[in-house]
N, C-alpha and C positions, 0 to 999 in steps of 0.2 A: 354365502354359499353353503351347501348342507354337504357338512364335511363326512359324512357317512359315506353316499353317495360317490362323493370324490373317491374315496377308498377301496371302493367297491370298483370302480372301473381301473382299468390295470394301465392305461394310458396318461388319464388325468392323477391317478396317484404318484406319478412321477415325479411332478410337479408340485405335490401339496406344500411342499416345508417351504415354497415359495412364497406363500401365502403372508409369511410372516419378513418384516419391511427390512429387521436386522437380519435376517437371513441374505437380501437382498445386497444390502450394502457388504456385507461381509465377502460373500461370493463377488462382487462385481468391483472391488476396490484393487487394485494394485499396483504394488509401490517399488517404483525403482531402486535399484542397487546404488549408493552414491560413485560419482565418476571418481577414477583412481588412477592418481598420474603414474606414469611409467619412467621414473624420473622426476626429468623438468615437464612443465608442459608443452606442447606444440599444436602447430595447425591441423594434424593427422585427431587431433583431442577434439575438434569442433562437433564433426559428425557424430562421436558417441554419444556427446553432449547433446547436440538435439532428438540424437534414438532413444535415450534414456529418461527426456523434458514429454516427450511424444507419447512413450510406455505409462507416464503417469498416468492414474485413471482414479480419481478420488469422487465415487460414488456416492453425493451429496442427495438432500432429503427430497430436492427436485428431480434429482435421475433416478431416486428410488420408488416414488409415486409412479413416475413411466413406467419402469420393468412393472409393477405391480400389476398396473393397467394391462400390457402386455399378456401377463400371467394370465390373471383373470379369463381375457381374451381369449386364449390358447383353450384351457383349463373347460371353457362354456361348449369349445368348439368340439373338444374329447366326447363332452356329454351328452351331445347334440346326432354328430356325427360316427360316434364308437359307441353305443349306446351298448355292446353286445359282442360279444366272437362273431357269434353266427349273423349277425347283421353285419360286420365287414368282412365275414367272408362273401354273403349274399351281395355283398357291393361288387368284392373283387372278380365276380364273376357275371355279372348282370351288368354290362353299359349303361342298358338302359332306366336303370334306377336314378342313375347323374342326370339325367334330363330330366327328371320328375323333379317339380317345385321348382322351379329354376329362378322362378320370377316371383316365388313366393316367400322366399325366404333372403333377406338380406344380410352379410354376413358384414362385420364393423370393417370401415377403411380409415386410418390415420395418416394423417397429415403431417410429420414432423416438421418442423417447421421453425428456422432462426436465422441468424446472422452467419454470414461461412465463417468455420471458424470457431465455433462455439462450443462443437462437441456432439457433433448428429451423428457423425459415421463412430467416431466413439464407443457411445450410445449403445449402436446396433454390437458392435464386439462385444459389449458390456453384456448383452444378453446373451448372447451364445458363449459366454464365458459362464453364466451362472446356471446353465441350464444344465442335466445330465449327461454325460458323457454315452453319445450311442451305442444301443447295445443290443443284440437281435432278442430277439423273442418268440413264440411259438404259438399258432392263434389255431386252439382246436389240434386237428392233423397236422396242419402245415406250419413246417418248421421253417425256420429260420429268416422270419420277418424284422429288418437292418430297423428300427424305432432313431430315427433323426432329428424329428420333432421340429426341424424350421429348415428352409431352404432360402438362403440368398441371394442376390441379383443385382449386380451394378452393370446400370448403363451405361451405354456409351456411344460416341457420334452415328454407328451405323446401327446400334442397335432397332431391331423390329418386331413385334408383337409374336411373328412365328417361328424367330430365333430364342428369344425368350423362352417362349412354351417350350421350345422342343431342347433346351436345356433344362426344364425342370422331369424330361419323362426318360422314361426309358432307353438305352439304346436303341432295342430295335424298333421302338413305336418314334423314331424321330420324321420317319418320310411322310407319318398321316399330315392332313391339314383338314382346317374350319373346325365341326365340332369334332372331329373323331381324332385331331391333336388334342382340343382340349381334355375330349372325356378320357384320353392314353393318361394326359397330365393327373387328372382327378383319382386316375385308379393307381398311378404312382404313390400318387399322396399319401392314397390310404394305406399302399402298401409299407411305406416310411412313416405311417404316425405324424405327418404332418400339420400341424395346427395353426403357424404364421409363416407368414411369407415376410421378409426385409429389402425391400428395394432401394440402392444408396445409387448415390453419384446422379439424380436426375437429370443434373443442369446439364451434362455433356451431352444430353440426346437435342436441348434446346440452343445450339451456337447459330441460330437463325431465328429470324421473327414470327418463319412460318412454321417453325419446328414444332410449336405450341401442341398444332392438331396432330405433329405421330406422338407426341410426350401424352395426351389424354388420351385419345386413344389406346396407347399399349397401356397406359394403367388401368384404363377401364377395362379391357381385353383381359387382364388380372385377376378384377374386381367380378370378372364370372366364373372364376372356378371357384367360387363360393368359400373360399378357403379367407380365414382374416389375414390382412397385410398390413404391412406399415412403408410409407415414402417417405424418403428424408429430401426435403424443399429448401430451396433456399429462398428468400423473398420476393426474389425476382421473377421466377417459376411460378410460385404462388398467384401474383399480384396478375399474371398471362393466365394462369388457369378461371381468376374470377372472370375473364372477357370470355370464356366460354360458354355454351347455351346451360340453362340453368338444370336440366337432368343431371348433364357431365359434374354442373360445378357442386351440384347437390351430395351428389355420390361420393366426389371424392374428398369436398373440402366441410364435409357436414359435421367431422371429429379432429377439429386441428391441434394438435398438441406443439405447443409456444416451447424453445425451450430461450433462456433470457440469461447474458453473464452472471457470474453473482454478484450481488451486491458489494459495491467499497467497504464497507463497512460489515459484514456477514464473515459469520464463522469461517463458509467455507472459503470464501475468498483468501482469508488470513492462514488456515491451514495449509491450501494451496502453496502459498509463497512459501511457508516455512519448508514444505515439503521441498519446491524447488531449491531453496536453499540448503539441505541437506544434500540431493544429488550434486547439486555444485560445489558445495564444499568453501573452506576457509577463504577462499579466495573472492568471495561473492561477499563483501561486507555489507549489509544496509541492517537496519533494524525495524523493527514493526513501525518506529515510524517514517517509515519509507514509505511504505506500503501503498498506501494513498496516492504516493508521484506514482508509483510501479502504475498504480491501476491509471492515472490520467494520462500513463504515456501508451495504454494499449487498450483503455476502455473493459479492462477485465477480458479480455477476447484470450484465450489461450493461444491460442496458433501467433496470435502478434507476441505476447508473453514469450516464451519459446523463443520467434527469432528474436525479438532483443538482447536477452539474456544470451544467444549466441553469439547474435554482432558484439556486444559489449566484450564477451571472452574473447573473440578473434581479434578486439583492437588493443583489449589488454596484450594480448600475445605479440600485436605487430608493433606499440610502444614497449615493448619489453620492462613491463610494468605487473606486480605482483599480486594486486589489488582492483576488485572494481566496486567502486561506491555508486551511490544514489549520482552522482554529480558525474561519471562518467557514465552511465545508464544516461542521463538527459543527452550527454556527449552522443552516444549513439543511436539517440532517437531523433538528431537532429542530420545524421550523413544519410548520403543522397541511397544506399542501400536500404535503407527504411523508409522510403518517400512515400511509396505505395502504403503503406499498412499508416502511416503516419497523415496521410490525407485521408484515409478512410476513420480515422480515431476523431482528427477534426471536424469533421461533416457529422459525425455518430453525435460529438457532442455539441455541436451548432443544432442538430436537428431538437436534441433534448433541451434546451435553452429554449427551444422557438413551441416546447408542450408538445412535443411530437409531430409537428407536422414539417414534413417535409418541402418547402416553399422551392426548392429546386428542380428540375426535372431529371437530374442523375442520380438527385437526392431519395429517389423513391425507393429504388432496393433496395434500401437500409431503412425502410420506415416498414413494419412489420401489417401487413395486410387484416391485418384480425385486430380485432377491440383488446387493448391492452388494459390492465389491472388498473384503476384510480390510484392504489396505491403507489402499486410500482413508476405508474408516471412521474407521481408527486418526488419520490425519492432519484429518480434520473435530475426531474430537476435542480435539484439540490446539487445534487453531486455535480453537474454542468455548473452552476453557479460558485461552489466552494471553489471549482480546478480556475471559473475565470479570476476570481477572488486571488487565487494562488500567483496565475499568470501575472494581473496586474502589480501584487505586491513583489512579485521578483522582477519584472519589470520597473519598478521605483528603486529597489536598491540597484539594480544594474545601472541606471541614470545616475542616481545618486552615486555610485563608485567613480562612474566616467566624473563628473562634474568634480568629484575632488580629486581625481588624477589630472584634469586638465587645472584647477587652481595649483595644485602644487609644482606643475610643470611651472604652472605660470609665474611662481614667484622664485623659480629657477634663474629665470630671465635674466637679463641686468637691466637696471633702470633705464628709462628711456634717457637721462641724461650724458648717461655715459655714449649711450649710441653718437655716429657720428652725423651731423647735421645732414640732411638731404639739400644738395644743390638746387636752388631756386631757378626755375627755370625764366628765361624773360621775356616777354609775348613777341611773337613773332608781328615785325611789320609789317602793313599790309604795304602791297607793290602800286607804285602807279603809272602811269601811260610812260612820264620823263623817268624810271628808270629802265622799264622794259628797251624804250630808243637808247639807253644810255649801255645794254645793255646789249645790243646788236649791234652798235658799231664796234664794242670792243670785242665782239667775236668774229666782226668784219672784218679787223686788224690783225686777229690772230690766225685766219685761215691767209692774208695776203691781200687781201683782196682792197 
């Protein structure tokens, strides 16, 4: 990008130091306060613990190429659409300039797109945290234009394409509808420096199979105020939007950005933990080589990561025990309050064992709708193969324990001679005709008769 340019326009310069990737991570990292008992510990401790696991936000080299992308986006759109004072004011006062080009000009839609759970809504904070803090500004005469630079949107079951709009515009432009909501919307935008739109929470508008056509629709409905946007999908959503006619699916799935746990073995994975373990504190014993169980009991999934590490605190707390190892981590990844996240780790790593394909029919929302990296497949494999590797060989010593608790019972025993003999029993005789008779007179006798 021609960083002159950028500089020269009084919107996009806002944004420039964005440009640079450690700027990114720097702004969009941050790190909890470690938990701090008040006292002893107790049950009232759980919930800080998961608000504090939740705040973590470690802006790795994948979350950092997104915002970048992001930036960029934003940044194209300044120079596009702001090209001038006087051409936004000539916007702010002219409707009809918003319907000029409409169909000619396509503005980028991303796809966000993973596993729940992974760090999409994250993500989106991540960027309005790095962004400048709003500040009005003065275009020409007119003072005191609020510079916001993104507006958000999470859905939800009732939401609808002209509730939406008429949350991004004006107070009193809320009663317009068709295009004279959207053009209200457009002339907000410009009014606020607008450059990306963030749409979170998709799936709630989809709790039905026919939900699909208001879910494309209101995005597409989005996807005409010409403004760049970004959806955060999960792969379920996704996998409904490809049954859509191929205009819809073109538009909205034609920029999908994958985000994927990190790697077992990956820096960030490892910093993570250590990170978690410093909020947690001494009480949280494992060492790096833990690590590897940690990730095969939650598949690297944050949000499972999180609650474990909570259930583990809440049973250390209710065994009134000081410590929680690698071995009571398995403890609580096996009780029935982790079943849910603990079948969905199963299935994530049955599906990577089987090269990605999902051979089940429930198994599809967790098989990611988009052509995934050769690489990254090959290395899932792996890891499904090390944890079954894992599983079996603790499986063999668990046998092998029982098999010598049951020999050492067994030579507990006392010899079989000392036992005392079993009475022989002696075959019953079979009955015949002469004693059945012999056998009713003498009951004939005993009744009198």
């Amino acid at each position: 990008m021609n960083l002159s340019e950028i500089k020269k326009n009084p919107w996009a310069a806002r944004l420039i130091h964005l440009l640079d990737i450690k700027e990114i991570k720097r702004r969009a990292t941050n790190i909890s306060e470690p938990l701090q008992a008040q006292g002893k510990w107790n049950h009232t401790d759980i919930a800080l613990l998961r608000k504090k696991l939740e705040e973590l936000f470690l802006c790795s080299h994948q979350f950092a190429e997104i915002l970048h992308t992001l930036i960029v986006a934003s940044i194209s759109h300044y120079l596009e659409c702001f090209p001038s004072e006087s051409e936004v004011v000539k916007k702010l006062y002219n409707e009809g300039l918003f319907a000029e080009g409409s169909s000619s000009r396509l503005t980028p839609v991303y796809c966000l797109t993973g596993l729940a759970g992974t760090g999409k809504s994250a993500l989106m904070d991540a960027f309005t945290r790095i962004l400048p803090q709003p500040e009005s500004i003065d275009i020409g005469q007119h003072k005191g234009f609020q510079m916001k630079g993104i507006e958000k949107i999470k859905f939800g079951p009732q939401s609808r394409l002209t509730s939406v709009l008429q949350s991004l515009t004006h107070p009193n432009d809320k009663a317009h509808r068709n295009i004279k909501l959207i053009q209200a919307v457009m002339s907000n935008s410009i009014r606020h420096g607008i450059a990306l739109i963030l749409v979170d929470e998709t799936q709630f508008q989809t709790s039905s199979s026919t939900a699909i056509t208001l879910t494309s629709s209101t995005l597409e409905g989005i996807a005409q105020l010409r403004i760049p946007f970004i959806f955060a999908s999960n792969y379920s959503l996704a996998h409904k939007l490809m049954t859509t006619n191929h205009e819809m699916r073109d538009r909205l799935l034609s920029q999908p950005i994958l985000i994927s746990p990190d790697a077992a073995d990956s820096e960030e994975w490892i910093e993570y933990v250590d990170q978690c373990k410093k909020i947690c504190g001494e009480w949280l014993q494992i060492s790096k080589g833990d690590y590897f169980s940690l990730y095969c009991y939650t598949y690297g999934i944050k949000r499972y990561v999180i609650a474990l590490l909570c259930l583990a605190f809440e049973r250390m707390l209710s065994m009134k025990k000081d410590t929680v190892t690698i071995e009571d981590i398995l403890a609580s990844y096996q009780l029935e309050k982790y079943s849910s996240p603990r079948s969905v780790v199963e299935d994530l790593f049955q599906i990577d064992s089987q090269g990605g394909i999902a051979r089940r029919r429930h198994h599809k929302s967790f098989q990611c709708p988009f052509a995934v990296d050769a690489a990254l497949r090959e290395k899932k494999i792996k890891v499904a193969e090390d944890r079954m590797l894992k599983k079996v060989a603790s499986k063999i010593l668990e046998t092998s324990a029982k098999q010598d608790e049951r020999a050492a019972t067994k030579s507990e025993l006392p010899s079989p001679k000392s036992l005392p003999e079993k009475e022989t029993r002696r075959p019953r005789k079979k009955t015949t005709q002469q004693d059945l008779m012999e056998n009713s007179r003498a009951y004939a006798d005993q009744q009198g008769h």
